[in-house]
C-alpha positions in Angstrom: 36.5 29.2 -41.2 38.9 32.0 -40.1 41.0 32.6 -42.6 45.0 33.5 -41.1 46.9 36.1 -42.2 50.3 35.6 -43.6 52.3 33.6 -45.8 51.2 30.5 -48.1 53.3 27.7 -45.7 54.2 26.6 -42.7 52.2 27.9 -39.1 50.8 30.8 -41.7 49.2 28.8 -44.2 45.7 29.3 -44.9 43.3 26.7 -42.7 40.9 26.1 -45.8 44.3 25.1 -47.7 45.8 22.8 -44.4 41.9 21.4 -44.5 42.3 20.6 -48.5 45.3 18.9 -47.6 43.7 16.5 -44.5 41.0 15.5 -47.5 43.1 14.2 -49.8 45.5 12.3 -47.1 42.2 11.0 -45.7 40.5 9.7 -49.5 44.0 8.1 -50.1 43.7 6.5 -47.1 40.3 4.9 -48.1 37.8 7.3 -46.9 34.9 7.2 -49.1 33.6 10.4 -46.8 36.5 12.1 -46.3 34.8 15.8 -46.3 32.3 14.6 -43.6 34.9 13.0 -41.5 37.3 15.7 -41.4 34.2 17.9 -40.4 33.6 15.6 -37.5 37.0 15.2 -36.7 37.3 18.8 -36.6 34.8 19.1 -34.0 35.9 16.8 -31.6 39.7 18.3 -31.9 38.1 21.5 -30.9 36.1 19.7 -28.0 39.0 18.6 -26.9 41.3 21.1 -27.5 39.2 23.8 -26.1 40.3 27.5 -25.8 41.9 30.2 -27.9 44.9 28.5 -29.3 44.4 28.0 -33.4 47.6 25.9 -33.4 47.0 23.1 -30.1 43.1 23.0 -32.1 44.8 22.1 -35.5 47.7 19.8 -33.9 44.9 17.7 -32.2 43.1 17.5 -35.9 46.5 16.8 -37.3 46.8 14.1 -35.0 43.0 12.7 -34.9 43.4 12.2 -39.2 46.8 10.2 -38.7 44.8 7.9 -36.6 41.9 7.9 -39.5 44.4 7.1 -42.2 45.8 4.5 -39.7 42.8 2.7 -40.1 41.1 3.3 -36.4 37.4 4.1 -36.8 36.4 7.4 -36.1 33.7 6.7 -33.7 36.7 5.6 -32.0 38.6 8.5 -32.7 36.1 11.1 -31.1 34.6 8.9 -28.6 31.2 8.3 -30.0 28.6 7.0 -32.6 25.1 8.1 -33.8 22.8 5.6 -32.9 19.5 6.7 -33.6 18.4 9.6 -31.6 21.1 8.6 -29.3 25.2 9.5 -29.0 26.9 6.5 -27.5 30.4 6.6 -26.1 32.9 4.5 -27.7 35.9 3.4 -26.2 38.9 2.5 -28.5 39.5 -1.8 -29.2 35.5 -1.8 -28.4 32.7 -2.7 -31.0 31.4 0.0 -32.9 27.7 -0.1 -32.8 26.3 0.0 -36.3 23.2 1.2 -37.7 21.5 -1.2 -39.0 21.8 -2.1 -35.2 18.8 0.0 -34.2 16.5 -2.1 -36.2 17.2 -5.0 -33.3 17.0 -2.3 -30.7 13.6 -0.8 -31.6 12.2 -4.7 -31.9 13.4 -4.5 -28.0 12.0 -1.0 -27.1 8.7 -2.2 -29.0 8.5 -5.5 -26.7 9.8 -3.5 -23.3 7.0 -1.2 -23.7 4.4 -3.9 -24.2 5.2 -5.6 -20.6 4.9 -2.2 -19.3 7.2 -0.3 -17.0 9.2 -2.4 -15.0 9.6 -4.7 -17.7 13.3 -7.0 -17.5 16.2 -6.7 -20.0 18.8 -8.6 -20.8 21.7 -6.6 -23.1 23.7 -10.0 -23.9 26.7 -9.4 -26.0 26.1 -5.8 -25.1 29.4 -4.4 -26.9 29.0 -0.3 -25.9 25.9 -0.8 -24.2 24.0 0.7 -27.3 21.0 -1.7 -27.8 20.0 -1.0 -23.9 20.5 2.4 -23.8 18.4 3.0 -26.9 16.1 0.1 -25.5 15.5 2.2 -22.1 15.2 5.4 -23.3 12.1 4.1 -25.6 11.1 1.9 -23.2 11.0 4.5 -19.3 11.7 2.3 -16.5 13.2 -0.7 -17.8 15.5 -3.0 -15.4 18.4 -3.7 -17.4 21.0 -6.0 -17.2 23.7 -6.5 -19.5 26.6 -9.3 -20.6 29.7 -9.3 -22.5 33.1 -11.4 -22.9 35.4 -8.5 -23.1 36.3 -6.3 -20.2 36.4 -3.1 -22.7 33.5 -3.7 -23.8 32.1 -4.0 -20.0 34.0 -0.7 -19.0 32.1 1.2 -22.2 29.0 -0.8 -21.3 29.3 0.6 -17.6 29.9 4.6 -18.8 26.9 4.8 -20.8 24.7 2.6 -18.6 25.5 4.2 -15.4 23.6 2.2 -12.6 23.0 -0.9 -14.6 24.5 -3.8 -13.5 27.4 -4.7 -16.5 28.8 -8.0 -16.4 31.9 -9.5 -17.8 31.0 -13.1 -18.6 31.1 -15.4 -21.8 27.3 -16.6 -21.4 24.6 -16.6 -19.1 25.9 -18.7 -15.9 27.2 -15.4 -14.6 23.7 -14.0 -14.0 21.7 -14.8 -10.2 19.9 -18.6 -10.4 16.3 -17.0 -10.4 17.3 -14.1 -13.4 14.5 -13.9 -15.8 13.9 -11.3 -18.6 10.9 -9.9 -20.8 13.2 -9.4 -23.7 16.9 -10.7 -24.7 18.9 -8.6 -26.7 21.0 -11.0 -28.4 23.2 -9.3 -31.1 25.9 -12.2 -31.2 29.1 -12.2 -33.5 28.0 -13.4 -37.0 30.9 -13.1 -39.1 32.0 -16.6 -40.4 35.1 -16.8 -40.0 36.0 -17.3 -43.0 35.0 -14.1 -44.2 36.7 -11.9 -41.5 39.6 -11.4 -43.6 37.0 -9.5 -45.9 35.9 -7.2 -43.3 36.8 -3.6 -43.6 40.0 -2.4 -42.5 39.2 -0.4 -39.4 36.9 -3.4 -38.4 39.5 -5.9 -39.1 42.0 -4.1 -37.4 41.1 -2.4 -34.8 37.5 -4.5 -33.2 38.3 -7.2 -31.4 37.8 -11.0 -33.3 35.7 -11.8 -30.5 33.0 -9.2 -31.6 33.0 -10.3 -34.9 33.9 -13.8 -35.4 30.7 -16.2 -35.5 32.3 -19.9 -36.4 32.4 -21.5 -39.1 28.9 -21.0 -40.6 28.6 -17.6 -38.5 26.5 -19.3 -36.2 28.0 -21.0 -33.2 27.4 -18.3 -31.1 23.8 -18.1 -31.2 23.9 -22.2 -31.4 25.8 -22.6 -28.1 23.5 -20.0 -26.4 20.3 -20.4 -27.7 19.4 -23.0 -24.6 20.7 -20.7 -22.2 18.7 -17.6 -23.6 15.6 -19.8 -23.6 15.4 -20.8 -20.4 16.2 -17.3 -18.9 13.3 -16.0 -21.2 10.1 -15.1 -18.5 6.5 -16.7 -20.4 5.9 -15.0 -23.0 9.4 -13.1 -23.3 10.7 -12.2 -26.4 14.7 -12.5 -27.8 15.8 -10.7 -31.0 18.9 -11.7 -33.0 21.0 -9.6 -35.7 21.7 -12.3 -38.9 22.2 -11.8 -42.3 20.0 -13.0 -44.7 21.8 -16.2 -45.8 21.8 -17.2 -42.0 17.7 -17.1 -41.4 16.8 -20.6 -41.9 19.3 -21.8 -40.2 19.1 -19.0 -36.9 15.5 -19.9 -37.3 16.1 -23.9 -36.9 18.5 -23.1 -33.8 15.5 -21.0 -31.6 12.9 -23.6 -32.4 15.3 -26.5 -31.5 15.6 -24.6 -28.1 11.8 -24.5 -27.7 11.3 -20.9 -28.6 8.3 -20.2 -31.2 6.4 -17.7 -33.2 9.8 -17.0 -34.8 9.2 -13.6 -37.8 12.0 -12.4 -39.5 12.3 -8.1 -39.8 14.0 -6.4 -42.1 15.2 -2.8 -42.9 16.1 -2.3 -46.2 17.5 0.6 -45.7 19.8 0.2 -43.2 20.6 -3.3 -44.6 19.1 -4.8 -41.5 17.6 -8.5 -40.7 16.7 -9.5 -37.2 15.1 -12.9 -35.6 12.4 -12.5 -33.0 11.3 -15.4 -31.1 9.2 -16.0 -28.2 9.1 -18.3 -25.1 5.3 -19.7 -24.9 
């Protein structure tokens, strides 16, 4: 870090000290990283501030840790998130997609690649369009399709699945008669909704309830669509399901109820993942 020459305060004052400062406003705002966001909020600042100017580069930080402290998540803040060896653009008011995520997503990848090139997708609930993206870029030459309720999301869908056909629909009506799929991505709100009050602050706050909020048992989603999924399942077509761990034997009841079998529970320990996988016969 360039170090400026000068006085102690003010447009003079040394970065490294202005950057001191940003920490401590961000871990009294309840970041538990706050040297590791600060870092990546410093880099987008200077994305987006490109050029020679020191002070628009350190307004645009300036501005980029007010919205941190304000709660907005930073994947929000500089327009992407990590998910696995992918960068996914995030729109602000859209569902951040979370790691333990990609634990569903490689179940999908694993399942595309066994029908072979060509294989069918269906991305429902596809928030930024993570799970499909990851899903087809493991998985070459997958036809993808994907769903979701909230027009953000579809607009964030559409710029990171560019030529996919993004649909803004509540379930699967919206999709053409005939539409069958070799795998269903089906990472559904979960949340009961007694517990979104629990949530985190920049999920509470700034994701939209639809996202999150699964009903009373966390469930209704997956309940109300699991018919629908099956029956737009090709033989022998797989769906995967994010749940938490209390939620299995119930999740597990719903699928078989719709006629869906060889249901196995996968887990990730250490990303905090548990998934569903089911099969059509």
């Amino acid at each position: 870090m360039i170090v400026v020459e000068g006085g102690a305060t003010g447009e003079h004052e040394r970065p490294d000290a202005r950057d001191a400062a940003r920490v401590e406003r961000l871990r009294r705002g309840g970041s538990a990283f706050a040297e590791e966001e600060l870092a990546e909020l410093r880099r987008a600042a200077d994305h987006d501030a490109p050029g020679d100017d020191a002070a628009d580069d350190e307004a645009a930080l300036d501005a980029m840790v007010a919205r941190r402290i304000a709660g907005e998540p930073i994947e929000a803040i500089v327009g992407s998130a990590a998910f696995a060896e992918l960068r996914i653009l995030v729109h602000p008011g859209v569902f951040v997609p979370r790691r333990r995520t990609t634990l569903l997503a490689g179940l999908v990848a694993d399942a595309l690649r066994a029908r072979g090139a060509g294989a069918r997708l269906l991305d429902l609930g596809c928030g930024t369009g993570a799970i499909a993206a990851l899903a087809a870029h493991r998985a070459p030459g997958t036809r993808v399709t994907a769903i979701d309720a909230d027009a953000r999301a579809a607009a964030n869908a559409r710029a990171n699945l560019p030529g996919v056909l993004v649909l803004e629909a509540a379930d699967l009506s919206a999709l053409p008669a005939d539409a069958r799929f070799d795998a269903i991505a089906a990472n559904l709100p979960y949340v009961p909704t007694a517990e979104l009050a629990h949530l985190p602050r920049d999920a509470r706050e700034h994701e939209p309830a639809l996202a999150l909020d699964g009903g009373a048992d966390g469930l209704e989603p997956l309940r109300a669509l699991a018919p629908q999924i099956a029956a737009r399942l090709a033989p022998g077509g797989v769906v995967v399901t994010e749940v938490a761990p209390p939620q299995l034997a119930e999740a597990a009841r719903i699928l078989a109820a719709a006629g869906l079998e060889g249901i196995a529970v996968h887990e990730d320990d250490a990303i905090g993942a548990t998934a569903l996988l089911a099969r059509r016969g």
